[in-house]
TORTIKOL-102587 format. One record per residue: residue in one letter; chain; x, y, z of N, C-alpha, C, O in turn. Coordinates in pm, 1 decimal. Example, Ala and Ser with C-alpha at 12.3 -4.5 7.8 and 13.67 -1.06 7.14 Angstrom:
# TORTIKOL-102587
{type=A&mol=A&nxx=1319.0&nyy=-569.0&nzz=780.0&caxx=1230.0&cayy=-450.0&cazz=780.0&cxx=1320.0&cyy=-330.0&czz=780.0&oxx=1423.6&oyy=-331.9&ozz=846.5}
{type=S&mol=A&nxx=1285.0&nyy=-225.0&nzz=708.0&caxx=1367.0&cayy=-106.0&cazz=714.0&cxx=1290.0&cyy=3.0&czz=787.0&oxx=1340.9&oyy=113.8&ozz=803.9}
//
This chain:
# TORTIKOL-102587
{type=X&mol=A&nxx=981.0&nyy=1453.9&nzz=-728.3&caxx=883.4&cayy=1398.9&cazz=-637.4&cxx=890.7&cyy=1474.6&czz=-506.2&oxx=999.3&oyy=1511.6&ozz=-461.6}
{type=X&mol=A&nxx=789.7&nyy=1495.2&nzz=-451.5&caxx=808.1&cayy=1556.2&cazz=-313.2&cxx=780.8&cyy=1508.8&czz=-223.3&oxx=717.9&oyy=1403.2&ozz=-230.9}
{type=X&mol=A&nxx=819.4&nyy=1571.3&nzz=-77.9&caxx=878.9&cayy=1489.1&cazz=32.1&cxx=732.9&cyy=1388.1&czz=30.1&oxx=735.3&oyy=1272.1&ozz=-11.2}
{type=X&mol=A&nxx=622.8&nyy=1448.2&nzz=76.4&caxx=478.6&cayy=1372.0&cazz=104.1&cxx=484.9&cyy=1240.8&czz=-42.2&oxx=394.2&oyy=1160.4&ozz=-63.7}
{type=X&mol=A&nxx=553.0&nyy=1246.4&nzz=-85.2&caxx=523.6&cayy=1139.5&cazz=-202.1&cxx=643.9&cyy=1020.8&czz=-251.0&oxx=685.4&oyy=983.4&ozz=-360.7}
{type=X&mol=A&nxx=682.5&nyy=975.4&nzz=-73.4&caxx=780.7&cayy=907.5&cazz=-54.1&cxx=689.3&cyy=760.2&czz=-50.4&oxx=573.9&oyy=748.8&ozz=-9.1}
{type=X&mol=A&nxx=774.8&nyy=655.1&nzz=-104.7&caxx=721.8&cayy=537.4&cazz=-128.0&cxx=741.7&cyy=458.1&czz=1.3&oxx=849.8&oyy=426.1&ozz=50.7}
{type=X&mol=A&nxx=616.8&nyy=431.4&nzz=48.5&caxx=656.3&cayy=328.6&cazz=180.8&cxx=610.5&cyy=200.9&czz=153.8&oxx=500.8&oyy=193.4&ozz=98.3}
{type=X&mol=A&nxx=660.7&nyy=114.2&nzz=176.3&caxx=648.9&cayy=-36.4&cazz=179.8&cxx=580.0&cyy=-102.3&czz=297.0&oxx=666.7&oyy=-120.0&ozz=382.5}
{type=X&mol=A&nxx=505.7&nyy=-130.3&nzz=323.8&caxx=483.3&cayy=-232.7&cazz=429.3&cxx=512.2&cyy=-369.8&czz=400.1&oxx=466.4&oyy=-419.8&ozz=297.4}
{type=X&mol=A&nxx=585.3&nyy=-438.2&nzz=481.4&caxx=635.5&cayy=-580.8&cazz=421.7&cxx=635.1&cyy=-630.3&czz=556.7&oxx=627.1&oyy=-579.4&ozz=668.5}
{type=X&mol=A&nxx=651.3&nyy=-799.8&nzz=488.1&caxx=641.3&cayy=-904.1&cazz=598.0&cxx=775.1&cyy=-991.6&czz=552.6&oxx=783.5&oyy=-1060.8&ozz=451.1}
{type=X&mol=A&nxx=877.3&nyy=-971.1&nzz=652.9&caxx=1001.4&cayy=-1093.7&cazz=551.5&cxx=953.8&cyy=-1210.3&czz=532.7&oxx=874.1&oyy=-1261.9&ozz=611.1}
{type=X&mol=A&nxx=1008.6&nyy=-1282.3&nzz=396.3&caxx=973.6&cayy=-1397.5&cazz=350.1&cxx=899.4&cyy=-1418.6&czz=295.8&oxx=899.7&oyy=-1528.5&ozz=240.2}
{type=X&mol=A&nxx=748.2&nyy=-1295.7&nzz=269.6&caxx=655.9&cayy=-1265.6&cazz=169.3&cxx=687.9&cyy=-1299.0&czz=75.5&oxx=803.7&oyy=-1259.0&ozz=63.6}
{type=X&mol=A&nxx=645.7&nyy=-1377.7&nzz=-50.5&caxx=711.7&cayy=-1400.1&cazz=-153.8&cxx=699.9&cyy=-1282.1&czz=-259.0&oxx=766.8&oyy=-1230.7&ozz=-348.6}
{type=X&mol=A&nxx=573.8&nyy=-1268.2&nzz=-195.4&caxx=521.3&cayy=-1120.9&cazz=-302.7&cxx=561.4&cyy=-980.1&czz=-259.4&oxx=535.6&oyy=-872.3&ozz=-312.8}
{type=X&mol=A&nxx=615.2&nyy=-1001.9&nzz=-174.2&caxx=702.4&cayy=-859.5&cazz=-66.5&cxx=856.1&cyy=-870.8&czz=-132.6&oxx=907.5&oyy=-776.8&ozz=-193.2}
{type=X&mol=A&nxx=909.0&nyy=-975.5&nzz=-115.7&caxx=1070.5&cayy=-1004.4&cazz=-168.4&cxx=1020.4&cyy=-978.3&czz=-306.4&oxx=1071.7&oyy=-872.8&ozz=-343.8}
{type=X&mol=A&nxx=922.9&nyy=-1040.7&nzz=-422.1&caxx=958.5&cayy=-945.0&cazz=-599.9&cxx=941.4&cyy=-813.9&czz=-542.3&oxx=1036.9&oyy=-737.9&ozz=-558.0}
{type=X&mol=A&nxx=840.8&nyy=-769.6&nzz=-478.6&caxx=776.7&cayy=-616.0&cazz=-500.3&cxx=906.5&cyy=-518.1&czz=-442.1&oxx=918.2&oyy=-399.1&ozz=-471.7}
{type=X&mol=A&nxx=1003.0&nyy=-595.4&nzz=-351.3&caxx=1112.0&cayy=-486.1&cazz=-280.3&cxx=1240.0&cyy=-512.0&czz=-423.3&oxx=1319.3&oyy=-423.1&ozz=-454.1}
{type=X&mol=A&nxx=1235.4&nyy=-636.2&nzz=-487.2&caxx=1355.6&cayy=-646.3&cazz=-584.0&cxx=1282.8&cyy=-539.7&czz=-708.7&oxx=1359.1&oyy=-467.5&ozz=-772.9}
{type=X&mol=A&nxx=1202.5&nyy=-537.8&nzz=-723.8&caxx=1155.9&cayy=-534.6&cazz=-840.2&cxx=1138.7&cyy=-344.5&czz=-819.5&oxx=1132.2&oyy=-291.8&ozz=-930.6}
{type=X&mol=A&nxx=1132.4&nyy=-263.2&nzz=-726.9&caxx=1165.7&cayy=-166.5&cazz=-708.6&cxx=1312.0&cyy=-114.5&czz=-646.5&oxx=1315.6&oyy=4.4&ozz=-614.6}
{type=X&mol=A&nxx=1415.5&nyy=-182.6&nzz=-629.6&caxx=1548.2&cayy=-142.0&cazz=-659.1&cxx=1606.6&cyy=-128.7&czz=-785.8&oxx=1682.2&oyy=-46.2&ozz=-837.1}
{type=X&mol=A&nxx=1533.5&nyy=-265.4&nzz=-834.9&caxx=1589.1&cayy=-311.5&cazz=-978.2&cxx=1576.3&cyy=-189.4&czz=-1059.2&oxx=1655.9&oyy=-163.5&ozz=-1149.4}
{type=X&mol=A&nxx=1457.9&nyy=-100.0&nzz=-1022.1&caxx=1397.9&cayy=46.3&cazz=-1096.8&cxx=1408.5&cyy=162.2&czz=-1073.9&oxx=1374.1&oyy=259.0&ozz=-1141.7}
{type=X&mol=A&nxx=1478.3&nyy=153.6&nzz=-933.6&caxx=1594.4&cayy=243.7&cazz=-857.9&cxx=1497.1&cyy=380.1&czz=-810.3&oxx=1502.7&oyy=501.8&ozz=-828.3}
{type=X&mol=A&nxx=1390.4&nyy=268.8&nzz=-727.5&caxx=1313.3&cayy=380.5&cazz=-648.6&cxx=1372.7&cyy=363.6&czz=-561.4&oxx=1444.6&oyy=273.8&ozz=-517.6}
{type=X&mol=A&nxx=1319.6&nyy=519.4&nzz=-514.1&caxx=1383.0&cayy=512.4&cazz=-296.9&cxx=1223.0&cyy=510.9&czz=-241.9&oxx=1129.2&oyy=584.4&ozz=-273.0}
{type=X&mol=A&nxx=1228.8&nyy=416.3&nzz=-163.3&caxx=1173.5&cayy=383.6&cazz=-67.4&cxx=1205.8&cyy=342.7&czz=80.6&oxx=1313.4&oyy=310.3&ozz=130.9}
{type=X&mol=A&nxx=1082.0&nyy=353.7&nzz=134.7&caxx=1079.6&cayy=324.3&cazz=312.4&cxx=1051.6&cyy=192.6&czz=297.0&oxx=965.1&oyy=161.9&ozz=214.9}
{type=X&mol=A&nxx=1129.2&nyy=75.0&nzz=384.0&caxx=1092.7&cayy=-46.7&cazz=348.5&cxx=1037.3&cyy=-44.3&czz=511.9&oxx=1106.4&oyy=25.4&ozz=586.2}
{type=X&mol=A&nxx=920.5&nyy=-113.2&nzz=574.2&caxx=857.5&cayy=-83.3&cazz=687.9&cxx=813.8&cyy=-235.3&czz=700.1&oxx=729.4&oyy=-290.1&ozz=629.3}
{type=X&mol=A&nxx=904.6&nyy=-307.6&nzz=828.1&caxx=865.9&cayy=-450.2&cazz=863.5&cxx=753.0&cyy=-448.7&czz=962.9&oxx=753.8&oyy=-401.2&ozz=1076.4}
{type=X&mol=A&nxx=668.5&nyy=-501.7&nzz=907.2&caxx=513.5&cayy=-519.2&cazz=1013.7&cxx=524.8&cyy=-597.3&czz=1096.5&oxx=448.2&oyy=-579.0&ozz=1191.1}
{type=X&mol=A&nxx=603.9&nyy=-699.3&nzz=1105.6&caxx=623.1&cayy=-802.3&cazz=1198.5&cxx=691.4&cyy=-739.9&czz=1326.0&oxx=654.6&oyy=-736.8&ozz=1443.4}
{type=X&mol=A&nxx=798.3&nyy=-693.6&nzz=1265.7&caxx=873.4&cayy=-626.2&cazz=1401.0&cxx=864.3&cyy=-499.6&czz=1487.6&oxx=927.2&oyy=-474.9&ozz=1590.6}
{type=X&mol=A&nxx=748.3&nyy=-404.8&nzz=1407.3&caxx=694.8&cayy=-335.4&cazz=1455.3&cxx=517.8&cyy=-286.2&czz=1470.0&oxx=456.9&oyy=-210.7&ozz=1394.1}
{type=X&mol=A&nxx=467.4&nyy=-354.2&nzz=1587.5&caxx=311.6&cayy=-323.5&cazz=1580.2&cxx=209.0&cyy=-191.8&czz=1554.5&oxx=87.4&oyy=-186.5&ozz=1535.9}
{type=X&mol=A&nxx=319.5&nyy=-82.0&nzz=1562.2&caxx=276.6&cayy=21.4&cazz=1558.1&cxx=262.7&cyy=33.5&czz=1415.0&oxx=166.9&oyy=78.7&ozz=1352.2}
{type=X&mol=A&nxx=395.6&nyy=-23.5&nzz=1362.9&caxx=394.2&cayy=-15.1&cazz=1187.9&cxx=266.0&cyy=-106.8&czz=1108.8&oxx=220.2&oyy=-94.7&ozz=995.2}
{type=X&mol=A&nxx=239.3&nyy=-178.7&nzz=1192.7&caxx=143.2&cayy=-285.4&cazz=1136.4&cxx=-13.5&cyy=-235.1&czz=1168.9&oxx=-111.7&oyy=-252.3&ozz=1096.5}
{type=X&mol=A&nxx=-8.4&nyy=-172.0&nzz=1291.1&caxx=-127.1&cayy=-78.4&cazz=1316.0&cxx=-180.8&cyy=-0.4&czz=1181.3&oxx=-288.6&oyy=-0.8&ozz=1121.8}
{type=X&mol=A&nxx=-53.9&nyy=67.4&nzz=1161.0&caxx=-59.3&cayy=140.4&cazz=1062.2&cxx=-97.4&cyy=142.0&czz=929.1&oxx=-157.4&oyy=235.7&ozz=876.3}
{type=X&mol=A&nxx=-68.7&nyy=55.8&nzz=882.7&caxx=-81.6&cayy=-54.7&cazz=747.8&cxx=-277.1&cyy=-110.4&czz=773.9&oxx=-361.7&oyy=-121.9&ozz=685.2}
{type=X&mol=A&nxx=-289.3&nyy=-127.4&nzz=882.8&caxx=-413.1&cayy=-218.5&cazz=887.6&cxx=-495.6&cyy=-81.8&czz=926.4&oxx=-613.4&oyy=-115.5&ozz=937.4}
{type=X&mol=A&nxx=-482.9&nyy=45.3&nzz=949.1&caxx=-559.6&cayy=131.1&cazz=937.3&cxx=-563.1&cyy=195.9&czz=816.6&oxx=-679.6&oyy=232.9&ozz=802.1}
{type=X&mol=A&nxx=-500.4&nyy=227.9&nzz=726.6&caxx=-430.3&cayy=306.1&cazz=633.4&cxx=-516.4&cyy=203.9&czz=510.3&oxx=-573.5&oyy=263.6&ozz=419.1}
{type=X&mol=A&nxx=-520.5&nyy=75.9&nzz=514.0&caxx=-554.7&cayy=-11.4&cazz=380.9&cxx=-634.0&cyy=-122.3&czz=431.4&oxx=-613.5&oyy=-234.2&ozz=384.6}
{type=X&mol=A&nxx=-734.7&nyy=-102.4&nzz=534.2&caxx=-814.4&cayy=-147.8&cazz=593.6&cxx=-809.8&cyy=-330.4&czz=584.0&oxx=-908.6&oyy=-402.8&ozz=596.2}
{type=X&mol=A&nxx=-661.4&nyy=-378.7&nzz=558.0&caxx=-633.9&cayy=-489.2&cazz=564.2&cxx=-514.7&cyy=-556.0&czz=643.2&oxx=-424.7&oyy=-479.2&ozz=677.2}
{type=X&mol=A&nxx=-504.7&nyy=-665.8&nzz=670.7&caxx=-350.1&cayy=-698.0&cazz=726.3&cxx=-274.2&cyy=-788.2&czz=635.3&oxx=-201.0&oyy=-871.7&ozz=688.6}
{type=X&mol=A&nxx=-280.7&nyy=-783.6&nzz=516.6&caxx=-202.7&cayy=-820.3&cazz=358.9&cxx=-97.2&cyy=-782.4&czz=403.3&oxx=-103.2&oyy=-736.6&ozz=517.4}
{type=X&mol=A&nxx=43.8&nyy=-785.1&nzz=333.4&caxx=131.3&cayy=-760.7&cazz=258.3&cxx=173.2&cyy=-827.6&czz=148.7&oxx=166.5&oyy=-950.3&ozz=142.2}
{type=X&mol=A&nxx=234.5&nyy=-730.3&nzz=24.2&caxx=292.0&cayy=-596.5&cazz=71.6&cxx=183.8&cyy=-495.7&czz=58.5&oxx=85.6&oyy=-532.3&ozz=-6.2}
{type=X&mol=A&nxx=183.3&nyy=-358.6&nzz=114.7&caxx=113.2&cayy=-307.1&cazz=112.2&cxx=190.0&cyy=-134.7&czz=74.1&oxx=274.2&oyy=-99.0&ozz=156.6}
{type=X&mol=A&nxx=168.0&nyy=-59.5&nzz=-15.7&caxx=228.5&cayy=87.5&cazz=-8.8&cxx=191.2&cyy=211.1&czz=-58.1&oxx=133.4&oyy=220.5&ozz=-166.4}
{type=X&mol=A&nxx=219.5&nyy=310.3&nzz=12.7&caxx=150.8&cayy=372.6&cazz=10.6&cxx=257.0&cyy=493.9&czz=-64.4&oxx=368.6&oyy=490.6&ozz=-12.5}
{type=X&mol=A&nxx=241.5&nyy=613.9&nzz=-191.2&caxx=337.1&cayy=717.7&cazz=-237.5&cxx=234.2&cyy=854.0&czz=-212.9&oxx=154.1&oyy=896.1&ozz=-296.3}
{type=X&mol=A&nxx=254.3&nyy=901.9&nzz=-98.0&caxx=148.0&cayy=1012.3&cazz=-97.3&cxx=46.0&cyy=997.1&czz=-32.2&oxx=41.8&oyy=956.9&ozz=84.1}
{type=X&mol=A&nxx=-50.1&nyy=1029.0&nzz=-103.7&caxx=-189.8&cayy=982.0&cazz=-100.8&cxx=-226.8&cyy=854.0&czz=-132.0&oxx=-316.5&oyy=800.0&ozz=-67.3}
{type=X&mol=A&nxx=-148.9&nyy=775.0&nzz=-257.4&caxx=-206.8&cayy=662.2&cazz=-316.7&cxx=-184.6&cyy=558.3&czz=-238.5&oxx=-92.8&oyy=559.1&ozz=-156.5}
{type=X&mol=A&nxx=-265.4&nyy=457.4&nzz=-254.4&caxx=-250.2&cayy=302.7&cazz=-186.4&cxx=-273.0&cyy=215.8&czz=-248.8&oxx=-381.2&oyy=220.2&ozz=-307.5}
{type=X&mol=A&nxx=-201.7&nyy=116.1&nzz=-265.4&caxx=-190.5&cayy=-34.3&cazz=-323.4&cxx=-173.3&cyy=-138.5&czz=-232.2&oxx=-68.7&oyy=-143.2&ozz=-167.4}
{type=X&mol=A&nxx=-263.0&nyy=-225.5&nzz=-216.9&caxx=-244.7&cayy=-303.5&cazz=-77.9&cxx=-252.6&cyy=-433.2&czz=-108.4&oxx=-295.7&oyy=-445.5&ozz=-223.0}
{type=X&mol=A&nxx=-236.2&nyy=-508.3&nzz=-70.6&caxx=-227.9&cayy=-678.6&cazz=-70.1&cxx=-181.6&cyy=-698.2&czz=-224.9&oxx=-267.6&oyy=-742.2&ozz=-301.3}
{type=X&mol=A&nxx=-72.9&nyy=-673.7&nzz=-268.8&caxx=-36.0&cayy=-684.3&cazz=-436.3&cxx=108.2&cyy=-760.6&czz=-478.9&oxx=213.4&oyy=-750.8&ozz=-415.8}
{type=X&mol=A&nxx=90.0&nyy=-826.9&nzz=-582.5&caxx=200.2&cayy=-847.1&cazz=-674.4&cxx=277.4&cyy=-732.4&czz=-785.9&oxx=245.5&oyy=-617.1&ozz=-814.9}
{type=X&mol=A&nxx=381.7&nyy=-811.6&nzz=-828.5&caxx=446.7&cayy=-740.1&cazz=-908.6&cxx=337.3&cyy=-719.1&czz=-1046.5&oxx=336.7&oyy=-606.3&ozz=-1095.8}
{type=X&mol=A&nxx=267.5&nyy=-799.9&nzz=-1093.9&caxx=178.0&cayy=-790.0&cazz=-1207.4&cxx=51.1&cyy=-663.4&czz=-1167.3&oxx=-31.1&oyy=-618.8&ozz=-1247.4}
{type=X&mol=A&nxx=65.5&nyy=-625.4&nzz=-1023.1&caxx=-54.5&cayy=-544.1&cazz=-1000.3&cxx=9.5&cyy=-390.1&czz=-999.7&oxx=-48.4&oyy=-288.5&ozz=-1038.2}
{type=X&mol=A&nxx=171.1&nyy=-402.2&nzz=-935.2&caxx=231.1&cayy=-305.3&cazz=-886.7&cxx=284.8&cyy=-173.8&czz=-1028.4&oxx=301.6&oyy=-52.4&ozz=-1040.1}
{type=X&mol=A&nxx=293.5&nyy=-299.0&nzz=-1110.3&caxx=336.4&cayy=-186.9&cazz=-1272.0&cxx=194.3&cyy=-99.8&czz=-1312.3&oxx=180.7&oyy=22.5&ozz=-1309.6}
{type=X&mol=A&nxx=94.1&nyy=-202.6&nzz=-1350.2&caxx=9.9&cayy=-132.6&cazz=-1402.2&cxx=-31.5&cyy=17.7&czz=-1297.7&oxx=-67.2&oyy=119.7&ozz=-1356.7}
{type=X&mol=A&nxx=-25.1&nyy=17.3&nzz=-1191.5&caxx=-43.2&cayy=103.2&cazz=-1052.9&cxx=65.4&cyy=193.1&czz=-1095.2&oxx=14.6&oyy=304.0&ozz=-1111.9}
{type=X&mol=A&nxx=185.9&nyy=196.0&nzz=-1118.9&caxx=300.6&cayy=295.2&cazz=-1128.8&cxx=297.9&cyy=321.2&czz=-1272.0&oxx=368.8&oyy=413.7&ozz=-1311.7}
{type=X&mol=A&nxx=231.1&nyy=258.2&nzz=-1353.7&caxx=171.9&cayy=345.3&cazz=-1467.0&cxx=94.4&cyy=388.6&czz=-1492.3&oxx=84.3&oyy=447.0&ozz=-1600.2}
{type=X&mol=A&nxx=-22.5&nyy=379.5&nzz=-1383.4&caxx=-180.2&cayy=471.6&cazz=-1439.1&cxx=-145.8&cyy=622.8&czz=-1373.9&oxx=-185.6&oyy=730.6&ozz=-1418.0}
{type=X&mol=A&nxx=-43.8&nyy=595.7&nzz=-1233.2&caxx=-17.2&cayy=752.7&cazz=-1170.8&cxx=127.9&cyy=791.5&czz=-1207.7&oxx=201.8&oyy=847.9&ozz=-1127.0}
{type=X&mol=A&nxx=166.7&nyy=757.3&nzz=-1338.7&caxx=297.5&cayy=849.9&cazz=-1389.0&cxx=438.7&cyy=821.3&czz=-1335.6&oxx=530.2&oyy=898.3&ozz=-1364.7}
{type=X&mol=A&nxx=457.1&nyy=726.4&nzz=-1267.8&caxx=539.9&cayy=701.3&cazz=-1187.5&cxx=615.7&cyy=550.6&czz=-1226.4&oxx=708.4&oyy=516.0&ozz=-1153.0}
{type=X&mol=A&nxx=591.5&nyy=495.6&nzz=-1297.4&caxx=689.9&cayy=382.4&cazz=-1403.1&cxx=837.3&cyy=479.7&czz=-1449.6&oxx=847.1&oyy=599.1&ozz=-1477.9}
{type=X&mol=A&nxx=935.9&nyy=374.9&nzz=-1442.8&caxx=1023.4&cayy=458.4&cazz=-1460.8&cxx=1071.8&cyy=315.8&czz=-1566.5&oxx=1174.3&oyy=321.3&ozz=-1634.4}
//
């Protein structure tokens, strides 16, 4: 994978759907940027420009974006772009 195709997270603690989506990608032993929107506005700027929403979780590998999602949305997504492990 290359550098531009690092997995970033946008999360909100206590998300319920942020806590599976961050377990549920250790559990699969990606590396990712885990990026708290709450504690940083710039990060949340970011997220709400980037995926034209203020959801979480929200992430982005590259180019691609998956935004306001569950774990049931997040597999099929890491299997249509090759990236299910």
């Amino acid at each position: 994978m290359e550098e531009d195709e690092v997995f970033k997270v946008y999360v909100k603690p206590g998300c319920p759907w942020c806590v599976d989506a961050i377990a549920y990608l250790k559990k699969g032993g990606y590396h990712f940027e885990e990026i708290d929107v709450t504690s940083d506005p710039v990060a949340f700027a970011k997220m709400q420009e980037i995926s034209g929403q203020t959801s979480a979780p929200t992430m982005t590998v590259g180019n691609l974006l998956l935004a306001d999602f569950g774990v049931e949305e997040l597999v099929p997504f890491l299997e249509e772009h090759g990236l299910l492990r």
